[in-house]
C-alpha positions as CSV (number, residue, x, y, z in Angstrom):
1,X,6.8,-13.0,65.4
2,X,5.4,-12.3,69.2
3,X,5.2,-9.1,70.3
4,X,6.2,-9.0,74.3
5,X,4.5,-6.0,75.7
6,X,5.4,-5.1,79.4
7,X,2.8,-3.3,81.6
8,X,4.1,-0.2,83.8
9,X,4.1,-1.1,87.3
10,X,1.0,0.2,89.7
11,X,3.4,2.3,91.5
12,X,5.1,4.0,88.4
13,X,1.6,4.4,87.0
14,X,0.2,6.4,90.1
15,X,3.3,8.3,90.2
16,X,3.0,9.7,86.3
17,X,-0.9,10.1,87.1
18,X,0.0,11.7,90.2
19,X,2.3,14.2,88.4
20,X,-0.3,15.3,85.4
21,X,-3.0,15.6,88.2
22,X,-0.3,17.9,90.1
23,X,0.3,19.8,86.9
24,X,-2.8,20.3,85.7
25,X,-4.1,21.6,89.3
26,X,-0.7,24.0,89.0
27,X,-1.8,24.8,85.8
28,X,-5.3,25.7,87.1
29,X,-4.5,27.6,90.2
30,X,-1.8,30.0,87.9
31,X,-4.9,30.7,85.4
32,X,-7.0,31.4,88.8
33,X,-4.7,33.6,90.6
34,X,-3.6,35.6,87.1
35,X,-7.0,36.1,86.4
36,X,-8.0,37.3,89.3
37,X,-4.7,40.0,89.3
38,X,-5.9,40.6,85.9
39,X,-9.8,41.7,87.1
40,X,-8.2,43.4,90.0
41,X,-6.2,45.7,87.7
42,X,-8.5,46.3,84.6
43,X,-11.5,46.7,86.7
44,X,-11.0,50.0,88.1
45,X,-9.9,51.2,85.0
46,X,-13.1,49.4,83.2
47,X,-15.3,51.7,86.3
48,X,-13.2,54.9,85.0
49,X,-13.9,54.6,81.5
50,X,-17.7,53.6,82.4
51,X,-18.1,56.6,84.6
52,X,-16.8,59.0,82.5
53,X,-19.2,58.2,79.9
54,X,-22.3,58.1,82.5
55,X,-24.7,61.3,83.2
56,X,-25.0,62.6,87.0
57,X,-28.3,60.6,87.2
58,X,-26.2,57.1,86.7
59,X,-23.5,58.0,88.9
60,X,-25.1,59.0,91.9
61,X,-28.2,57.7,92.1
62,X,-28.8,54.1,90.0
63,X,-24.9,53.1,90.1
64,X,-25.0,51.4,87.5
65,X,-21.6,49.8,85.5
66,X,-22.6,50.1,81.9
67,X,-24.1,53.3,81.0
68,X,-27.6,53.3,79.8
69,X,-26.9,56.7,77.7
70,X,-23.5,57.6,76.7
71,X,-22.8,61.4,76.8
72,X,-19.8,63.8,77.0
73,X,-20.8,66.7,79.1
74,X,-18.4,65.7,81.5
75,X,-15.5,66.0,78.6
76,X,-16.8,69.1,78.0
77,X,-17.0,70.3,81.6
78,X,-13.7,69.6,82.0
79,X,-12.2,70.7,79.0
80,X,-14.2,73.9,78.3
81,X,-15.2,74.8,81.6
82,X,-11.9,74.3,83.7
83,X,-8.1,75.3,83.5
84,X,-7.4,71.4,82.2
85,X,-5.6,72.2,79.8
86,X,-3.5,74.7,81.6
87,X,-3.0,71.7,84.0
88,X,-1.9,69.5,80.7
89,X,0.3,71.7,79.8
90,X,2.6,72.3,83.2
91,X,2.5,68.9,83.9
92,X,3.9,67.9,80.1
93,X,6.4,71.1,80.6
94,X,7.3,69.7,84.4
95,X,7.8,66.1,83.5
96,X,9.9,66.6,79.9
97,X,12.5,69.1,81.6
98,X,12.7,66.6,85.1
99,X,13.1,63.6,82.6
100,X,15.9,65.5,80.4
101,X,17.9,66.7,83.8
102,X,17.4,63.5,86.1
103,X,18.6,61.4,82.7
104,X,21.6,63.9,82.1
105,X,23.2,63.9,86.0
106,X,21.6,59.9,86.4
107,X,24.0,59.0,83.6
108,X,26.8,61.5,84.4
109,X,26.8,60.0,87.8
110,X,26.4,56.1,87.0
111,X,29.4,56.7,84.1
112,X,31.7,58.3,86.8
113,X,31.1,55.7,89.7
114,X,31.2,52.4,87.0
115,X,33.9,53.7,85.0
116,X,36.1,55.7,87.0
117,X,38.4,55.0,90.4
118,X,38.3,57.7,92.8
119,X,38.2,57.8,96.5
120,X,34.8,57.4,97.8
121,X,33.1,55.7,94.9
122,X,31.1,52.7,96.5
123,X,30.1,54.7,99.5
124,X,28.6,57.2,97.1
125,X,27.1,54.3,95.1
126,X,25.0,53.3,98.5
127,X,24.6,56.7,99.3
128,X,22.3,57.1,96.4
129,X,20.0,53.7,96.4
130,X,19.5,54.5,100.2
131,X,18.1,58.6,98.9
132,X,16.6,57.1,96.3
133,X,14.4,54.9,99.3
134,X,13.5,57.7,102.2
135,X,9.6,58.8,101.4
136,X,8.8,61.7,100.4
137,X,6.4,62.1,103.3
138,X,9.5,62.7,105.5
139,X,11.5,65.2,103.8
140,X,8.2,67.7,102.0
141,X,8.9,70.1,105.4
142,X,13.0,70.8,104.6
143,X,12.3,70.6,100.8
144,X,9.3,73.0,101.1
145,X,11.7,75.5,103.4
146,X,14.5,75.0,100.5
147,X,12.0,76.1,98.1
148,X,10.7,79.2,99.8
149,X,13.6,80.2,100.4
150,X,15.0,79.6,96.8
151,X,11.6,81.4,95.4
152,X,10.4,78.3,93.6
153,X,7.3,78.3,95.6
154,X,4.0,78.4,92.9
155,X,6.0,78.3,90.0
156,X,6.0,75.2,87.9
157,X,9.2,75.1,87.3
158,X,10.2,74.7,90.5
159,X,8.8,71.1,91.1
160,X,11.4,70.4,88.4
161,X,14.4,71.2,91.2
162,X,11.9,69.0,93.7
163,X,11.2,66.6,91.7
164,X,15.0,65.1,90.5
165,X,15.7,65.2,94.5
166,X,13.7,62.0,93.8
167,X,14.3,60.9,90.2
168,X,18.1,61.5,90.2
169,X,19.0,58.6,92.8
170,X,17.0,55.8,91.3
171,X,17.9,57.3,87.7
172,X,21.8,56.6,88.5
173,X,21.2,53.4,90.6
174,X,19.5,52.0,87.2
175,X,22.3,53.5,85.3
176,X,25.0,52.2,87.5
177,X,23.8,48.5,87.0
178,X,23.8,48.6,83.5
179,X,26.8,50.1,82.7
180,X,28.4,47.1,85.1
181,X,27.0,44.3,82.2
182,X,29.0,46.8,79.4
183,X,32.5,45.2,79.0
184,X,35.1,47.9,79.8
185,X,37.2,46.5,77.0
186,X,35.4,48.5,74.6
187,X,36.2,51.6,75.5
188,X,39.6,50.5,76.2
189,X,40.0,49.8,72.9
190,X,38.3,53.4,72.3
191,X,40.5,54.9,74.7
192,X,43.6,53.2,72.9
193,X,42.4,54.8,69.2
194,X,42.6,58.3,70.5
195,X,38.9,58.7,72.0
196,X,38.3,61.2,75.1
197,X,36.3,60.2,78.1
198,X,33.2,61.9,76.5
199,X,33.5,60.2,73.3
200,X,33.8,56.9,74.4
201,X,30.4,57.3,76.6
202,X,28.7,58.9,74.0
203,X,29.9,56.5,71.3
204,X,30.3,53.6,72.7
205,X,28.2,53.3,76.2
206,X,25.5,55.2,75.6
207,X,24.4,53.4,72.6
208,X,24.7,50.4,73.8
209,X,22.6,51.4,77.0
210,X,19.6,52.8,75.1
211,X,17.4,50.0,77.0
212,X,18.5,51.3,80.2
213,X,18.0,55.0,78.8
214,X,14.3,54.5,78.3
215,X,13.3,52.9,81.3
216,X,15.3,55.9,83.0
217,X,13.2,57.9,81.0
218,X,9.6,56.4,81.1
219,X,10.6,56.2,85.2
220,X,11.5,59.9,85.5
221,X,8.3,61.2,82.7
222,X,5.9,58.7,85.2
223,X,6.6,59.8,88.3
224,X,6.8,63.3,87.8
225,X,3.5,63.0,85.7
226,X,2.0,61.3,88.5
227,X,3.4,63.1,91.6
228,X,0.7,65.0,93.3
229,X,1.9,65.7,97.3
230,X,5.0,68.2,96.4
231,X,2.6,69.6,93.7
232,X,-0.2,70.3,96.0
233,X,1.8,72.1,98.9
234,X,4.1,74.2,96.8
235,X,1.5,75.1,94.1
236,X,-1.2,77.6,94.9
237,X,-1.8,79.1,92.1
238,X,-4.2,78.0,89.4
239,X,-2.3,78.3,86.5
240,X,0.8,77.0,87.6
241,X,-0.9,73.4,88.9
242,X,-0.3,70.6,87.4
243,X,-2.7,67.3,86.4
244,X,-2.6,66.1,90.2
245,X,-3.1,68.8,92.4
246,X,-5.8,70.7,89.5
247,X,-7.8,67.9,89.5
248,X,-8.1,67.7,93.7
249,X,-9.3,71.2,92.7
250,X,-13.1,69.2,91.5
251,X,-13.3,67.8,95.1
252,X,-15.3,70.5,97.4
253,X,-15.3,69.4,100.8
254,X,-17.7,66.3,100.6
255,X,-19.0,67.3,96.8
256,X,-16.9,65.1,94.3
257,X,-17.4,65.5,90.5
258,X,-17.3,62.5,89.6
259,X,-17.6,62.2,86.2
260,X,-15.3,65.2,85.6
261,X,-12.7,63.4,87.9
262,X,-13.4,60.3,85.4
263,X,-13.0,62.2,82.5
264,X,-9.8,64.0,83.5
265,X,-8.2,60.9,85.0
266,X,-9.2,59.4,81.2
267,X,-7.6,62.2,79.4
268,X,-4.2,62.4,81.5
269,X,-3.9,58.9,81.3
270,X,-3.1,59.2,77.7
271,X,0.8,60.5,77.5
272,X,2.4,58.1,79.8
273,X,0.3,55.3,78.1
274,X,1.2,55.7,74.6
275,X,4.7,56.3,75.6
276,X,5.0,53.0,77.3
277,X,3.5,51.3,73.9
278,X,6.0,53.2,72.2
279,X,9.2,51.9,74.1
280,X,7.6,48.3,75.4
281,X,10.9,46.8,73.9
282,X,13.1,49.2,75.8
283,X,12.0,48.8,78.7
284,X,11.4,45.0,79.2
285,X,15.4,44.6,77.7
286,X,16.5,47.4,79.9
287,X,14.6,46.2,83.0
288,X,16.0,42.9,82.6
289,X,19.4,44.2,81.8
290,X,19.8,46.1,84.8
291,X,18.9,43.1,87.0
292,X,21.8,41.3,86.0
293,X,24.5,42.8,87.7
294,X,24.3,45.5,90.6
């Protein structure tokens, strides 16, 4: 029995080598490009680690990456010899109480304008994604006169009131879009059983928005961890600062403690990271969730 073999034409055999030559050079160019965003972003946190590890004689004068002798007198500076853990302890106390408010009136808020029809609702909807983007840099001089003249000036607690000014609009803008991908026929049928307002949120929405709650949460713990301009021009006083503006405290005019900066960074570094770990899950489904609808 002959076999009849046909050969693929020159044309259609350039075209398919063409094609794995174009994917391959794709392929190549993604593994490029991501490697190089990867080095970009683990570097300076590589240099951070290295540095904190590193005596004085490494960091200012040889420059070296790897340390030749590891030592922690900068972890001791820092923690024994400094306020750091007065610092630690505002900024955890500042961040939990802005996360619990800017989550409690973010949700209130995106539940009322989903859920509810009332005069006003979709201009109030803008309203907040267009606070949510004016800089800070712009409105520090009005907020700073608001708190002065509310007494919130070098407290700690007051960056909590500054701080949801910020927090609040995103924190209900998030909310907002993922209450929208929650059929309303679930709480209709809630509603129908006998349910009030405030159980059907807190029985039916709110558990099925718990991705959308932890990325409202990790947003609100981050940024208020992390916020350093408001902290620096209300706070004055030492042992109301918080991470940001006590660390800036190390820098003396052109003198910078560097390996105590290093060392600090390191340690504050910590909360938010294990958090994240902690709620990875939550936060990719509840990222993604609220990009469906807006």
């Amino acid at each position: 029995m002959a076999v009849i073999s046909r050969s693929i034409p020159r044309t259609q055999a350039r075209t398919i080598g063409g094609k794995q030559i174009g994917q391959i050079a794709r392929s190549i160019v993604m593994v490029l490009g991501l490697g190089f965003f990867t080095a970009w972003t683990v570097f300076p946190l590589l240099w951070i680690v290295m540095t904190s590890f590193k005596t004085n004689k490494e960091i200012y004068q040889q420059a070296t990456f790897l340390p030749t002798t590891f030592t922690l007198q900068h972890y001791d500076h820092i923690l024994n010899k400094t306020r750091f853990l007065t610092y630690l302890k505002n900024s955890l106390m500042v961040s939990t109480l802005t996360t619990l408010a800017a989550m409690l009136i973010g949700v209130l808020a995106a539940y009322a304008i989903s859920r509810l029809n009332f005069r006003g609702r979709t201009f109030m909807a803008r309203t907040t994604i267009v606070t949510y983007l004016v800089p800070g840099s712009l409105v520090f001089i009005p907020l700073y006169q608001i708190a002065y003249q509310l007494h919130l000036t070098n407290k700690a607690i007051g960056l909590v009131v500054i701080y949801l000014v910020g927090t609040v609009p995103f924190c209900t803008w998030l909310a907002i879009s993922y209450f929208n991908t929650i059929p309303y026929e679930l709480e209709e049928a809630a509603l129908i059983d006998g349910a009030t307002r405030t159980q059907a949120l807190t029985r039916i929405v709110l558990p099925l928005a718990l991705p959308a709650l932890a990325v409202i949460a990790l947003y609100a713990f981050t940024q208020s961890w992390n916020e350093f301009l408001f902290a620096l021009l209300l706070i004055g006083r030492d042992s109301q600062k918080t991470i940001p503006s006590g660390l800036a405290g190390l820098i003396n005019g052109d003198t910078f403690q560097w390996g105590a900066l290093m060392a600090g960074a390191l340690i504050s570094s910590i909360p938010p990271i294990l958090i994240y770990i902690a709620a990875q899950r939550w936060v990719v489904s509840g990222l993604a969730g609220g990009a469906v609808k807006g």
